[in-house]
C-alpha positions in Angstrom: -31.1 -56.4 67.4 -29.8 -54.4 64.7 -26.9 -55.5 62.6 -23.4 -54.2 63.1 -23.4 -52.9 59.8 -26.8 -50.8 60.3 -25.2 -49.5 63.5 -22.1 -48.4 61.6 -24.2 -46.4 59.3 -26.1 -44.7 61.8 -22.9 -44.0 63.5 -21.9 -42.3 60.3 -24.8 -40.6 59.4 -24.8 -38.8 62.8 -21.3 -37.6 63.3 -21.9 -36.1 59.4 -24.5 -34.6 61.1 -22.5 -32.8 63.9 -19.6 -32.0 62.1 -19.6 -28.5 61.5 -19.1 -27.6 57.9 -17.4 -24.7 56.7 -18.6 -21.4 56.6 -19.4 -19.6 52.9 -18.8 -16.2 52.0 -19.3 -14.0 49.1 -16.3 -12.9 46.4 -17.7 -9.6 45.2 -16.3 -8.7 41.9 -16.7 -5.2 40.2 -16.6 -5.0 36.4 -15.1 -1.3 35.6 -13.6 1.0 32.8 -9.8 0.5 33.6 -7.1 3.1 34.6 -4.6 1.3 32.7 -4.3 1.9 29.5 -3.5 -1.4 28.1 -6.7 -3.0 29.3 -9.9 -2.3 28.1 -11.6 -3.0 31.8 -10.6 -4.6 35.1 -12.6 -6.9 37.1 -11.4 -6.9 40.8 -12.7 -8.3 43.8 -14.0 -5.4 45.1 -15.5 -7.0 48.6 -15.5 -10.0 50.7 -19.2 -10.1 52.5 -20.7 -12.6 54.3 -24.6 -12.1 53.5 -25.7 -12.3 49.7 -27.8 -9.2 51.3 -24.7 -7.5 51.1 -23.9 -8.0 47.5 -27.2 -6.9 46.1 -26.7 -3.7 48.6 -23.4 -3.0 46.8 -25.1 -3.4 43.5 -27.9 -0.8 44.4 -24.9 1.2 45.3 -22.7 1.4 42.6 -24.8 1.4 39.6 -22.2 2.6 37.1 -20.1 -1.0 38.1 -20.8 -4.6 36.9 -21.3 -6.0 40.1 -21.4 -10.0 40.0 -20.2 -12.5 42.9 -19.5 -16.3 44.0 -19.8 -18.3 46.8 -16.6 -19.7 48.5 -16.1 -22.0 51.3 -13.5 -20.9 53.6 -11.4 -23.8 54.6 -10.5 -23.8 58.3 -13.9 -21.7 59.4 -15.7 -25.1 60.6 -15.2 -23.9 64.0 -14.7 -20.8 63.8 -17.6 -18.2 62.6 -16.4 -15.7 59.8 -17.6 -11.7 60.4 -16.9 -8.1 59.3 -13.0 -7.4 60.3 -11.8 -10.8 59.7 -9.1 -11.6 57.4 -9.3 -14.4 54.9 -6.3 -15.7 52.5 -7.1 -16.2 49.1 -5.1 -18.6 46.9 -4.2 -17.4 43.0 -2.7 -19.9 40.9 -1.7 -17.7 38.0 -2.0 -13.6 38.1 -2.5 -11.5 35.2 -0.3 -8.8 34.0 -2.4 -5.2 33.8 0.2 -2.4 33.4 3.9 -1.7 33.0 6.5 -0.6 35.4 8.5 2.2 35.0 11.2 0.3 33.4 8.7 -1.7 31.1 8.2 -4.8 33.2 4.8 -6.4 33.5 3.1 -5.6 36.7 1.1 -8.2 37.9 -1.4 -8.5 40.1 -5.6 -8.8 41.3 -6.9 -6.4 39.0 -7.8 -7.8 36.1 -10.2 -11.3 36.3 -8.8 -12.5 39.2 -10.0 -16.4 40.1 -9.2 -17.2 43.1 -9.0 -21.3 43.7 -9.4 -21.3 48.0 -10.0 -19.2 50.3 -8.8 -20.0 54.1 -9.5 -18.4 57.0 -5.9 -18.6 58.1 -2.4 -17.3 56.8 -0.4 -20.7 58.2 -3.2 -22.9 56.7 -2.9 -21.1 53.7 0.4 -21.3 53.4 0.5 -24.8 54.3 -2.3 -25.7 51.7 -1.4 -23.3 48.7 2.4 -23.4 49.4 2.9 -22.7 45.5 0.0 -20.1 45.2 0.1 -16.0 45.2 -1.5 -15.5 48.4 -3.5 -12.2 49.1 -4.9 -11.0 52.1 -8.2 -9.4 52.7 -10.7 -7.9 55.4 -14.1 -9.3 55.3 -16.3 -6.4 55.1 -13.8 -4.2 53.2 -15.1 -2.1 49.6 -12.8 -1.0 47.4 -13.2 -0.5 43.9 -10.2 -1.0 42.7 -9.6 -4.3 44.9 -9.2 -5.3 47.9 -6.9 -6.5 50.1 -3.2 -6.6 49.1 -1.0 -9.5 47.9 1.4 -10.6 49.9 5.2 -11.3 49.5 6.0 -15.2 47.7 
């Protein structure tokens, strides 16, 4: 008869089996000469995909970018599966200034090496896990060169 201990482990070992994990996507970023004349380039997520297919297709297609990406688990997708038309929240702990307003002020924002620290599949987990975090929302699927998504009011 096995010992209580070995069925304990067993026990453990299957239930990290079928728990589902969560789902990774791709953070596509797109080094580019910037528009702003204060930076020399900007770096922006230009796409959120779900296939690493996807990112080399977006490299074939824009030849005259830097295109690079990550992988990100998106916290809260273990039961849910993540596809094209989703939105995902992505945490910023600090954002970058990258031009001027009118009246001189430092705009900030995702275009210039943004480094997002979570993503989440939803905006209440987000804002219950990254409370003190610039969230920004994006589509999964979306291309934009100059970024994607849009951040959204503290």
């Amino acid at each position: 008869m096995p010992s209580l201990k070995k069925i304990a482990e067993d026990m453990r070992s299957h239930l990290r089996e079928k728990t589902p994990s969560e789902q990774e996507i791709f953070l596509v970023y797109g080094k580019q000469s910037s528009p702003y004349p204060e930076l020399d380039y900007i770096e922006p997520i230009i796409a959120i995909v779900v296939a690493e297919s996807d990112c080399y297709a977006l490299q074939e297609a824009y030849k005259d970018v830097a295109v690079s990406w990550e992988t990100r688990a998106v916290y809260g997708s273990a039961h849910h599966f993540v596809k094209n038309g989703d939105l995902l929240y992505l945490a910023h702990s600090t954002l970058e200034p990258y031009t001027e307003g009118a009246d001189g002020s430092p705009v900030y924002g995702i275009m210039q090496s943004p480094s997002p620290t979570a993503v989440y599949c939803r905006r209440d987990l987000a804002e219950q896990k990254a409370s003190d975090y610039h969230l920004q929302e994006v589509m999964v699927g979306d291309v934009n060169l100059r970024g994607v998504g849009e951040l959204l009011e503290d």
